[in-house]
Residue, then its C-alpha position, 0 to 999 in steps of 0.5 A: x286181594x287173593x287171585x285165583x291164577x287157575x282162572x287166567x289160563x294161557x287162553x284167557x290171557x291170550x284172549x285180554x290181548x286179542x281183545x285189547x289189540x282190536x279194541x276200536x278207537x274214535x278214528x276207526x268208528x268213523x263212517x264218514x268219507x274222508x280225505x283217505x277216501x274220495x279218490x278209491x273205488x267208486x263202489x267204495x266210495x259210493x258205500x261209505x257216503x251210503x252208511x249215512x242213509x236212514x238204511x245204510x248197506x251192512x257194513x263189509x267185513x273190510x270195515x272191520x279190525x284189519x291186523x295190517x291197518x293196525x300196525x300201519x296205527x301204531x307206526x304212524x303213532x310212533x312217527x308222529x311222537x318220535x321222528x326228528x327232522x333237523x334243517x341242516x342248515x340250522x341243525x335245529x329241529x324244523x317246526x311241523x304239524x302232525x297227525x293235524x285234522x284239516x277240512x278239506x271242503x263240503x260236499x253239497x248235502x252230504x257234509x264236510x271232507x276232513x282229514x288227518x294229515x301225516x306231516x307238514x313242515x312250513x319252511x320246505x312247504x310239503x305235507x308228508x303221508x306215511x303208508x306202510x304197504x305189504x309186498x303186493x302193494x308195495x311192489x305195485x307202486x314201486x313197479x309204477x315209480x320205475x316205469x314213471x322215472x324211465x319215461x321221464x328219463x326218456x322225455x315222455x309224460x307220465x300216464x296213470x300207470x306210471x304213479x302210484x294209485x290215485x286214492x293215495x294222490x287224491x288224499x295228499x291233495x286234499x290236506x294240502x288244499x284244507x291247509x291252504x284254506x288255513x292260510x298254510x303255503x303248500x307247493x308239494x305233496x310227498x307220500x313216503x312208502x315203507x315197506x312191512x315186509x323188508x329190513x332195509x332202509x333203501x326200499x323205502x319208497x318216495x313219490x311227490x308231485x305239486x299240489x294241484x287244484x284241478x285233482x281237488x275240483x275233479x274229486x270233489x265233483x266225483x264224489x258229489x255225482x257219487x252221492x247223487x247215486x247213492x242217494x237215489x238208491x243205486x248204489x248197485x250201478x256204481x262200478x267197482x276198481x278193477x284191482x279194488x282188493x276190498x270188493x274184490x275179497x269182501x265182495x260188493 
């Protein structure tokens, strides 16, 4: 077969990559709320349960191919294929689940909440999500995590400022409550933060608190009432987070 090189210019050749990078996958045609969502921005939410009307609001440029998320797609390929995580006791490898769908339950007349989950290793009964933050939101939550380790350090309780952001606690929570559904134990959910941005080791960042099925009854219920306005056309009336970066950039 003869190729004519005179057709793959720098251009074009840059533009077979450009297209192959952004190309979507199954998980990225997902409109469906999921797990990763139903403790975010109201409005956000709100949005998301709308594209199942028979005349969903347009999709916002947000929803689109997102550089950072991609990297964050690659990363958690990498995790999930490479990562070795040896007992120590046994120096034998532990046995885990990973990029594992979970279903968390049903939002009444909306449809089921599912899930993929990071990481669970059974033997330390903890499920694991990776995050891969750029410096404003890695600084955010490491800020939250020092002001959350002098108040404990000081005997006070935490207050929300004090933790990373709810739509990050929400979403452990409900992978931990669809494997408990499964018969899996799970006392923990861990979030480990790592930084795009540094070169160390060290600032990776750890958060972990029991799993908590009040945190699961409240979501739940959150959303239902979010798809009651939602459906009755009103989508409009729901509130926006104060620090929401999608509706803050992307507008509502």
């Amino acid at each position: 077969m003869t190729v004519d090189l005179e057709q793959y210019t720098a251009d074009a050749v840059t533009g077979i990559f450009t297209r192959g990078f952004s190309a979507q996958s199954e998980r990225d045609k997902q409109v469906k709320l999921g797990a990763s969502e139903i403790g975010g921005c109201p409005y956000c939410v709100g949005h998301t349960m709308a594209q199942k009307l028979p005349n969903p609001p347009k999709k916002r440029d947000a929803d689109e191919f997102g550089y950072a998320a991609w990297i964050g797609t690659m990363c958690h390929y990498w995790l999930e294929h490479n990562l070795v995580l040896t007992d120590p006791r046994t120096g034998q490898p532990f046995e885990s689940l990973r990029e594992y769908k979970v279903t968390a339950g049903t939002i009444s007349d909306y449809g089921t909440l599912n899930g993929n989950l990071d990481l669970y290793v059974e033997a330390l009964r903890r499920t694991f999500d990776y995050k891969f933050p750029g410096k404003f939101s890695y600084d955010k939550v490491k800020l939250a995590i020092k002001k959350g380790q002098m108040a404990l350090a000081a005997g006070r309780p935490l207050t929300k400022d004090m933790m990373p952001s709810s739509q990050y606690r929400y979403q452990q929570q409900m992978y931990a409550h669809g494997l408990i559904q499964l018969g899996y134990k799970v006392e923990t959910c861990r979030i480990i933060f790592l930084p795009r941005h540094s070169n160390n080791l060290q600032d990776v960042l750890h958060w972990e608190e029991p799993y908590n099925p009040e945190m699961v009854e409240m979501a739940f219920n959150r959303a239902e009432q979010i798809w009651e306005i939602v459906k009755a056309g009103d989508l409009a009336e729901l509130d926006s987070d104060p620090d929401c970066y999608t509706c803050d950039t992307y507008g509502r």
